[in-house]
N, C-alpha and C positions, 0 to 999 in steps of 0.2 A: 639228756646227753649234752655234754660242753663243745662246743663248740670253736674253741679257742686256744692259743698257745703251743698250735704246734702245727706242721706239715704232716698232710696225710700221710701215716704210715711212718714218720722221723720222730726219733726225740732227740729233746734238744741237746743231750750226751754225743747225739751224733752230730749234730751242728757244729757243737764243740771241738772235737776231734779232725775234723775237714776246714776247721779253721776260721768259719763263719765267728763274726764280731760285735754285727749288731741287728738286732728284729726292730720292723717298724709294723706297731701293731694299729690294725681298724679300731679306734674308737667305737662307730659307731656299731659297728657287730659285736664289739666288745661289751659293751654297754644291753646289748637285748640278750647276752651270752654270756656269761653265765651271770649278769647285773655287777653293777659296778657293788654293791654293798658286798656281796658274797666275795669278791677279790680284796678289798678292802677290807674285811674282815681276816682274809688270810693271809694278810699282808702283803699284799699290792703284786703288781703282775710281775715283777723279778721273781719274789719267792712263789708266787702262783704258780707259775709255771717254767722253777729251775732255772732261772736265767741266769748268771752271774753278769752276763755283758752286758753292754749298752742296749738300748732301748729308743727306738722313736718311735712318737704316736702322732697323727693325725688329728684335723678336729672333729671328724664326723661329715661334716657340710655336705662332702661333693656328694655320698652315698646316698644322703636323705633325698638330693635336689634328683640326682640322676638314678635311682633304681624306685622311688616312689612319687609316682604319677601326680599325688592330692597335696605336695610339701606349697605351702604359701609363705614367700620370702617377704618381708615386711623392716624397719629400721629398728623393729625390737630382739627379730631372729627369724629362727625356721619352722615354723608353724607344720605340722604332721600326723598323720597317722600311725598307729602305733602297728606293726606287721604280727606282731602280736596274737594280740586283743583289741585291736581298732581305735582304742585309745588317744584319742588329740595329745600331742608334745610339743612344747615347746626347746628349743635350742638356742641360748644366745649366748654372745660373746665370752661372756662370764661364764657360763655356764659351759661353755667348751676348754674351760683353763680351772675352773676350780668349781668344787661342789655347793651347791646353794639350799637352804633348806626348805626349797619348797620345788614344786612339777616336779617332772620324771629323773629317778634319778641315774641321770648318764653317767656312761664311768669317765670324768674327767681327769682331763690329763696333768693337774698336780697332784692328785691322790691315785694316779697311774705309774707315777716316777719315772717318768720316762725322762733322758736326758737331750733330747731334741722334740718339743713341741711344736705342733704346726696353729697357727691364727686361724680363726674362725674366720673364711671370705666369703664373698658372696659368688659365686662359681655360675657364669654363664656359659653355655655352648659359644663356638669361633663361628657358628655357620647362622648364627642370630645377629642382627643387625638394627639400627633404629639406636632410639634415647635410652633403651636397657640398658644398654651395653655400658654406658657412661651413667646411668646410675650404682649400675655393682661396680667400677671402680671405686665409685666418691664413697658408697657404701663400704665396701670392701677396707677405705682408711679410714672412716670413723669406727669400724669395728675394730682395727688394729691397736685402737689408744684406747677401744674399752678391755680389751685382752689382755695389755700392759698392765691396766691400772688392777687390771684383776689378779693378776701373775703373782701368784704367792712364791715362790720359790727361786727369785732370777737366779739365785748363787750360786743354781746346782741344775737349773732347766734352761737349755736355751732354746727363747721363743723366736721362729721366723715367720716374716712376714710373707706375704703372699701377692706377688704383683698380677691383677689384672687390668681389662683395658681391650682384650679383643684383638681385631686384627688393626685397631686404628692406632697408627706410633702418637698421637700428640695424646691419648688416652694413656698409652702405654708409659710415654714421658713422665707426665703427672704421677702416677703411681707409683713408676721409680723413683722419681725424687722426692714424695712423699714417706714411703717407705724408709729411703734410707737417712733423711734427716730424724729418723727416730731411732737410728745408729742400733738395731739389730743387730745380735748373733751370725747370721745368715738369714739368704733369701730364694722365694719357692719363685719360679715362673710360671704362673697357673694358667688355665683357660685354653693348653692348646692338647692337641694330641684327641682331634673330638670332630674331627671331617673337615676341617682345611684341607685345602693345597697346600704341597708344600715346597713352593715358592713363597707363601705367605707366613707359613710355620719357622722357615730357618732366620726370615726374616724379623719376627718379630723374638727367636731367640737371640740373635746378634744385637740387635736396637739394646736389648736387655742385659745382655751382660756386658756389653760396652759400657754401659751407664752405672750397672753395680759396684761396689770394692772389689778390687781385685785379692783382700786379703779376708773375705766373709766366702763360705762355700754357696753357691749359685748352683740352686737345684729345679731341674726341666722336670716339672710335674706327668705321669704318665705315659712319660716315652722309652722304650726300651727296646726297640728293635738296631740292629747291627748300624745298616746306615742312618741311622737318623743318630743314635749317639756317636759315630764316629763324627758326621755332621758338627752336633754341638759341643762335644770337643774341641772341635778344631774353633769353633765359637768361644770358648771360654768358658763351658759350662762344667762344672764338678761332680753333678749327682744328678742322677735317675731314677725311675721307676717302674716296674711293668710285668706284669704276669707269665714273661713268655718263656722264663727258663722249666717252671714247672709245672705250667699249662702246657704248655708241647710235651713235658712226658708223660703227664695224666693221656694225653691223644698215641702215646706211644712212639714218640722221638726222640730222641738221643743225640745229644750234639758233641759234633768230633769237630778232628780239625781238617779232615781231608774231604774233597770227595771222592767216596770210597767208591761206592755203585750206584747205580741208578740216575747218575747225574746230582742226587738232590744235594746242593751247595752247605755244607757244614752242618747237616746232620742225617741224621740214620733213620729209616723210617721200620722200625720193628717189626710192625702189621706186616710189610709186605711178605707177598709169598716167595719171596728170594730169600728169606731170613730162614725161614723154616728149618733148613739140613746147611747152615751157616756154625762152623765149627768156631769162628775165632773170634776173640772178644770182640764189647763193642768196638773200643781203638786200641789197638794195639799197644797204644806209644803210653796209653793210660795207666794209675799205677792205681785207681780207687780199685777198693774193695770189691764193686762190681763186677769191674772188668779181668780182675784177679783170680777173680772164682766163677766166672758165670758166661757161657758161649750165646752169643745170638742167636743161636737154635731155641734152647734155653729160654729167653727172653722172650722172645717172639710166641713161644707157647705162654708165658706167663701172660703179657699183654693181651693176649686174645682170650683166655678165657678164666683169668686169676689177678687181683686186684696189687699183690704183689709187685706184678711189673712194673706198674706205675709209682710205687715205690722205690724200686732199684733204679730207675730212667731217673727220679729224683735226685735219686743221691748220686747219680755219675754226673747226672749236669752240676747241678752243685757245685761239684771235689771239682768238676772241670776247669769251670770259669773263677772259683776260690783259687785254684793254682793257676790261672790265667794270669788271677788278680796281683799274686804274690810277684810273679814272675817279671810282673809289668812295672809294679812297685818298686819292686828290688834294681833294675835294669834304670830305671830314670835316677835311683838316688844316688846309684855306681856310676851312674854318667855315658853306661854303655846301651842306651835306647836304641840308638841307631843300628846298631850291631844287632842286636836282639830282634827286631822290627823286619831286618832282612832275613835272619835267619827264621824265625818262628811267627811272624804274623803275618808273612803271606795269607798264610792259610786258615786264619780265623777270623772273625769277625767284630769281636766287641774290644771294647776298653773300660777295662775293672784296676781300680786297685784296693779298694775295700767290697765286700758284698753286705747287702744291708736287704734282709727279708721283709717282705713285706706280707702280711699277713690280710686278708678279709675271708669273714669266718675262720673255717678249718683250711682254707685255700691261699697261699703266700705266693707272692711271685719276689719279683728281684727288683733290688735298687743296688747303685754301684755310684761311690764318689772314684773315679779311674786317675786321676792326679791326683787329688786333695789340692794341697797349694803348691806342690812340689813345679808343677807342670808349670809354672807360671814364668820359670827363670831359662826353661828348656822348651819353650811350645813351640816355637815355631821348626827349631831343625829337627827335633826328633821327632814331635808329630806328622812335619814333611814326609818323612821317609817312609813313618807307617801309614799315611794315606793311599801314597803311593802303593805300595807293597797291598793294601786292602782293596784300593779299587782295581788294580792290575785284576786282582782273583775273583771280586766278585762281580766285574763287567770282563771278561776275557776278551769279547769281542770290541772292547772300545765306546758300547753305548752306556755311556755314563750319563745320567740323568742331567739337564740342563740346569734344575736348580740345585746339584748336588756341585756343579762350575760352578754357578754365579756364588754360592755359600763359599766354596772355596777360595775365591778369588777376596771376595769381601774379607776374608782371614787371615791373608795375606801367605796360603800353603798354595805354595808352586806345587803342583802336581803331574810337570812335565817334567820336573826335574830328574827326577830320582829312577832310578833302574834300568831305564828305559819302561815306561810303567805299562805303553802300547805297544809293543810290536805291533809292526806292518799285517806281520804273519799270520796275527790273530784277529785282526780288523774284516769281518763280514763286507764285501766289496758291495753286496746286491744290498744290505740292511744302511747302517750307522756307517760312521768312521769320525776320524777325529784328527781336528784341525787347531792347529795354537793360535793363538788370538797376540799382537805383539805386548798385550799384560801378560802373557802364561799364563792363562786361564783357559780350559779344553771348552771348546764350540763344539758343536754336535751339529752334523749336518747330513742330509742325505747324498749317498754317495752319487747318483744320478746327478743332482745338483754340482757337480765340480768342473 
């Protein structure tokens, strides 16, 4: 059985249709699934698997390091067992960028075609401390110049490099400016999104895109929940990643833009027994396929005991956050963000302006470049206004998280400005409230304390 080349239950006709642009596929799933020779013989994962669009692959590394216990990292590569056949493999730089004719053969990514490659790094946890840490840096740049020199295809692959470094900024320094005096396509910020804090997370993505080109896309490795990319956003950052648009509908959620019932903040939870004898689509306001034909009664019988559902929650999240993306797109290049932002993102939460699948195994989640480079001539006022606008809805009572300020502040988004973004009305007297600092930056204090 393959493994590979599509979301559960989607093909990529539908992909197509709802407007998705480009799939970023596991290497290393790809490679035990269906073997890199069997795609390569049928002519590489575009034609493998019906793609006409763009493509990015990965190098394998983090998979190996973090879902197999026995992987030993060493200065030639990543030593393994095989999930297989138990098998010893080797992984190295070279061998993550192009095929070699000898060990396992990985499906690498210039006989993958894919048009964004990711470097082979040395990928430590943030919550690991000590002289590792600073050796997968130095490591991490010696592998990036054997990756180059291995890079068959610059003309038509762009390869990014992968900053690590941990939670240490003079670690982080060095790798930045090592990376980019090797003047890259774009670049990954790897190592976080793995049990930090995160006062130490926003922190070491601002250090980093402060220091990157501002004209190469700058992509936050593993993060993809609402505030943490509105967060690096307003940092600088252009691309993500993260399993949570179609992992939440395998669990049977559905994300809208209101909250409808139950309290639960931008999306739907099928399962519940309030869904059961629920006549009306999932969102109303929605135009996919789903919500066109199909009532939450409906749904909610599928989820509970038909694998269907988790199919259809697919494809609404999907179309959702694909016309999140357009919409979002379209509004910063007309120049009318601002407008749009008051009107329509109150109520949701992310910033898409391309969607980019990401695949491990048969299982994809989401990456999103949500400016591209556009956002770089407009960031500060029109992202003001939809910070404003997104933290108003998703803290109602005013307890905005202290390092989601201090990130803010460092970004230079006044987020006392705009809307009035706290009413009094809605500030919890006995919890939170929220106090302007003479930066415009919200303090969070307890109300007893005043």
């Amino acid at each position: 059985m393959i493994f590979t080349g599509t979301i559960k239950g989607l093909r990529t006709s539908q992909l197509e249709d709802i407007g998705c642009q480009i799939i970023l596929g596991n290497t290393y799933h790809l490679a035990l699934r269906p073997t890199s020779e069997l795609i390569d013989e049928l002519g590489g994962l575009h034609k493998f698997m019906n793609w006409p669009r763009w493509l990015l692959t990965d190098s394998g590394g983090f998979q190996m390091v973090s879902l197999l216990h026995l992987a030993d990292i060493t200065e030639q590569g990543v030593t393994f067992q095989s999930p297989v056949d138990g098998k010893p493999m080797l992984l190295t730089p070279e061998e993550s960028i192009q095929i070699q004719p000898h060990g396992f053969p990985l499906l690498l990514q210039n006989r993958i075609g894919a048009d964004i490659i990711m470097a082979l790094d040395d990928v430590v946890k943030t919550t690991i401390t000590g002289p590792r840490i600073e050796e997968a840096m130095y490591r991490t740049l010696r592998w990036i110049d054997r990756c180059i020199a291995a890079h068959e295809r610059p003309h038509d692959q762009n390869l990014f490099g992968i900053v690590q470094g941990g939670l240490d900024p003079v670690l982080r320094d060095i790798c930045v400016k090592g990376l980019v005096d090797r003047k890259l396509p774009g670049y990954a910020i790897g190592g976080l999104a793995g049990g930090e804090d995160k006062d130490s997370f926003w922190r070491v993505v601002a250090q980093c895109t402060a220091a990157l080109p501002v004209d190469k896309l700058r992509y936050v490795m593993g993060v993809g929940y609402p505030l943490d990319i509105v967060v690096c956003s307003a940092l600088g950052a252009d691309m993500y990643d993260c399993v949570y648009p179609t992992r939440t509908a395998r669990f049977g959620t559905a994300l809208v833009p209101e909250v409808f019932i139950l309290d639960f903040a931008w999306v739907l939870k099928l399962k519940h027994q309030a869904m059961a004898d629920d006549t009306q689509p999932i969102d109303p306001t929605c135009e996919c396929m789903v919500c066109k034909n199909y009532s939450r009664a409906y749904i909610h019988c599928l989820v509970t005991k038909d694998a269907m559902g988790s199919q259809l929650l697919s494809y609404h999240n999907l179309f959702y956050m694909l016309k999140l993306s357009r919409d979002l797109h379209s509004s910063i290049v007309n120049g009318q963000f601002p407008e749009y932002a008051f009107v329509h993102l109150r109520n949701f939460a992310f910033i898409f302006s391309w969607v980019v699948l990401y695949m491990i195994s048969n299982v994809f989640s989401l990456c999103c470049l949500p400016f591209g480079l556009v956002h770089i001539t407009c960031h500060f006022f029109c992202l003001t206004r939809f910070v404003c606008n997104f933290l108003q809805k998703m803290f109602p009572k005013g307890d905005v998280p202290q390092w989601v300020c201090n990130a803010m502040e460092v970004a230079g988004i006044d987020i006392t400005s705009c809307c009035s973004p706290f009413p009094l009305s809605l500030i919890d007297p006995q919890a939170r409230t929220v106090k302007f600092s003479r930066k415009n930056s919200i303090k969070m204090v307890n109300a007893k304390d005043q």
